[in-house]
N, C-alpha and C positions, 0 to 999 in steps of 0.2 A: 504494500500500500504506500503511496507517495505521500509524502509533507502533506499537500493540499486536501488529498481524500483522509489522510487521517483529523486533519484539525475540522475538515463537514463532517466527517463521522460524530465525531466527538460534540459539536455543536447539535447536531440531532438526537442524538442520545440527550442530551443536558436539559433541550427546550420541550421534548416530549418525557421528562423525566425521571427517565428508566434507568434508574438507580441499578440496577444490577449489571446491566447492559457499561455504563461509564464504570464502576470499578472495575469489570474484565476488560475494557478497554486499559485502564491506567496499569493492574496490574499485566496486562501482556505487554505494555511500552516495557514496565519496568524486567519485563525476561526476556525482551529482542536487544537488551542492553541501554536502555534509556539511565540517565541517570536522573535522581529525582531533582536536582536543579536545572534537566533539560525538561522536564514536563514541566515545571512551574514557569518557568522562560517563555518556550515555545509551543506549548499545547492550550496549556491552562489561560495565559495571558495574552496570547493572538482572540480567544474565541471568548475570551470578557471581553474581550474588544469589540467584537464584531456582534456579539449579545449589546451590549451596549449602547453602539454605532445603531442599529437596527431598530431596537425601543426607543430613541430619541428621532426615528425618523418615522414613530408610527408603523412598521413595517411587523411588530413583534407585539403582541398580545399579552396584557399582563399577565395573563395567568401563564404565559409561555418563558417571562419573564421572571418571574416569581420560583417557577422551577426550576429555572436552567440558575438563576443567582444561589437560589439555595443551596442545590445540588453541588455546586461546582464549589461551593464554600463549606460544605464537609470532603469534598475531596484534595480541596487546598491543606487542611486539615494532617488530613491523611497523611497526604505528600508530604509534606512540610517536616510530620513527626520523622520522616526517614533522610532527612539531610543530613552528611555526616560533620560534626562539628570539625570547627578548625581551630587551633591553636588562639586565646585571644592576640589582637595585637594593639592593643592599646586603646582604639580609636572611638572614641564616645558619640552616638549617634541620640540623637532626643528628638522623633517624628510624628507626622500628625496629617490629615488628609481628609477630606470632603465631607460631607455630614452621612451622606448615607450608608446603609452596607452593602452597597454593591462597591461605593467608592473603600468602604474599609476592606472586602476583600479585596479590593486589588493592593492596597498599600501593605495588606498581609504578604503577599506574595514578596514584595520589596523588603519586608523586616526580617521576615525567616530565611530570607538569603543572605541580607547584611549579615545576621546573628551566625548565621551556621559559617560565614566566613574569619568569622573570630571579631566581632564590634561588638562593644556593648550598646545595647539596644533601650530604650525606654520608647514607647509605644502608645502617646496617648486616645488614637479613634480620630471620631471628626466630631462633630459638633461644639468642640470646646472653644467657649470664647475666645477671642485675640491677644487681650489684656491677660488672660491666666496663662495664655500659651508665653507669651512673653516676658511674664514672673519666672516661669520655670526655665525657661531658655538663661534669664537672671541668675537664678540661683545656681544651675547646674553649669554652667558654663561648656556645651556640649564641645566637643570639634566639628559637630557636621548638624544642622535642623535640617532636617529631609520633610519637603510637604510635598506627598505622593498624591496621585490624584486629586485634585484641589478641583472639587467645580466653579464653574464660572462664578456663582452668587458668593462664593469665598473671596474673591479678588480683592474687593474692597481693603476684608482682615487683611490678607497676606500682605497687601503692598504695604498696610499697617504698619504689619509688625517688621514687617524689611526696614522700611524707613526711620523705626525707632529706633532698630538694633542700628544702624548706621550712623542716626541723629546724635544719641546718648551713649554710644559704645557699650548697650547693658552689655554684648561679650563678643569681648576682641576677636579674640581666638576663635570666636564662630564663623562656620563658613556655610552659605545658603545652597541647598540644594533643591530645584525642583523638577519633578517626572510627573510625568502620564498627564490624566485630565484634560482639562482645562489646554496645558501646554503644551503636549501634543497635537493641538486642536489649530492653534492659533500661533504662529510660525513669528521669532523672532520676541514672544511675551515674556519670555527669561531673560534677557536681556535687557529689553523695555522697561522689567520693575530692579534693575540691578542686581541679581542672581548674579551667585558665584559662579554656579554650575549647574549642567541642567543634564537631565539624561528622557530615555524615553522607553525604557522595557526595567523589570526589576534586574535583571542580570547588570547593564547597563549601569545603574544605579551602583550597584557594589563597586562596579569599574572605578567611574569617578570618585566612589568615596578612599575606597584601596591606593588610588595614583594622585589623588587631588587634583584630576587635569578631565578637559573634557576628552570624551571619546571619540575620536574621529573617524571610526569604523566603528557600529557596534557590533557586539560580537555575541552569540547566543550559544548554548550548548544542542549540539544536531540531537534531535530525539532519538533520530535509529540507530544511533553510534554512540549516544551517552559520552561527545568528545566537544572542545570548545571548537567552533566553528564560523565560517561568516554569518551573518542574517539579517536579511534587508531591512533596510532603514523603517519602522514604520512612517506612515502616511499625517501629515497636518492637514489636520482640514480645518475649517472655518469654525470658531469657536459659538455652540450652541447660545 
C-alpha cells in the first residue's frame, strides 16, 4: 500500500469510526517496521489535517467529525505510550495551543515527541488565559514556549503575550516557537508577530527546538521504513 492509500485508508476508518478497523491499521504500521514517531508525524498528523481542512470547509459532518477526532485521540494515546525515551538534554519546553480538543490533540502529538526526545515538557491545553500563560512563562523561565496549533481567535492573546515577553523581558532566555494552526494557514504570520521560530509538523517542531534554527527541509520519519526521511513541505492556505 503507498503513503497516499494508507493515510485514505486511515482517514476512512477514523471518520466512519471503526475502532477496530484503525488499531489493526496502526498496529500492522507498527510490524511493516513503522516507528511510533513515524505514525504520529506522518499518519496520524497529515489526516488531523485533512479531518480538519475538510470540517472547516463544511465538506465533513459533525458527527463524522466527532468520530474521527475522538478516535484518532485514543490512538494518539496509544502511540504516544510506545515512544522510546531519550536521554534528557536539558532543554525546558513550557506549551500551550488553541482552545479546543481537536486543537489539543494535535499539540499532543508535538509534546510526546519533544518529551520522548529528552525536553522537559510542561503542557498546559488551550483555553488558558494570556495573562496566566505569561505569569508562568515568568516564573518558569522556559528555553523554548511552543504554541502549537493556535487558532485564529487566539491571535489576539498570542501576539499579546509575544509583545510583552519582548516589551518587559518577563524571560530572556525565552525563545518563541510557533507550528501548525492558524500558521500553517497563513504564510509569513510567524514572522509578522516576531517569532523566533516556526515549524509546521510535530517532528518539525522537535527539529527547531533540538538545533534552535529553522528547518529548511523538513524532514518526517517514512512510515514503511520506520527511518528519518524527506516529506513535503505541508501546504499554507488562507487562514480560516
Amino acid at each position: 500500500m503507498s503513503h497516499a492509500d494508507h493515510l485514505e485508508r486511515f482517514f476512512e476508518v477514523l471518520v466512519n469510526g471503526d475502532r477496530p478497523a484503525a488499531r489493526a491499521l496502526i498496529e500492522g504500521s507498527l510490524r511493516d517496521g513503522a516507528t511510533p514517531g513515524a505514525l504520529l508525524n506522518d499518519l496520524c498528523f497529515p489526516v488531523y489535517e485533512k479531518i480538519e481542512q475538510l470540517f472547516r470547509a463544511d465538506q465533513l459532518t459533525t458527527v463524522g467529525y466527532h468520530l474521527s477526532t475522538r478516535l484518532l485521540r485514543t490512538l494518539v494515546d496509544q502511540v504516544g505510550a510506545k515512544l522510546p525515551a531519550t536521554p534528557a538534554n536539558g532543554k525546558r519546553v513550557f506549551a500551550f495551543c488553541g482552545p479546543s480538543q481537536s486543537e489539543e490533540l494535535a499539540a499532543q502529538m508535538a509534546v510526546d515527541l519533544l518529551e520522548a526526545a529528552g525536553c522537559h515538557v510542561t503542557f498546559c491545553g488551550g483555553g488558558v488565559p494570556g495573562d496566566e500563560v505569561l505569569a508562568q512563562v515568568h516564573a518558569r523561565r522556559p528555553d523554548f514556549l511552543v504554541i502549537f496549533a493556535a487558532a485564529a481567535s487566539d491571535l489576539p492573546s498570542v501576539r499579546e503575550i509575544i509583545d510583552q515577553i519582548r516589551e518587559i523581558g518577563a524571560a530572556d532566555r525565552t525563545r518563541i516557537v510557533v507550528a501548525a494552526g492558524v500558521f500553517n494557514r497563513a504564510e509569513g504570520l510567524a514572522e509578522e508577530i516576531h517569532c523566533d521560530l516556526w515549524a509546521t509538523t510535530p517532528l518539525e517542531t522537535v527539529k527547531v527546538v533540538l538545533t534552535g534554527r529553522l528547518a529548511q527541509e523538513p524532514a518526517g520519519e517514512a512510515i514503511t521504513a520506520g527511518r528519518i526521511g524527506p516529506r513535503a513541505k505541508a501546504s499554507r492556505r488562507a487562514a480560516a
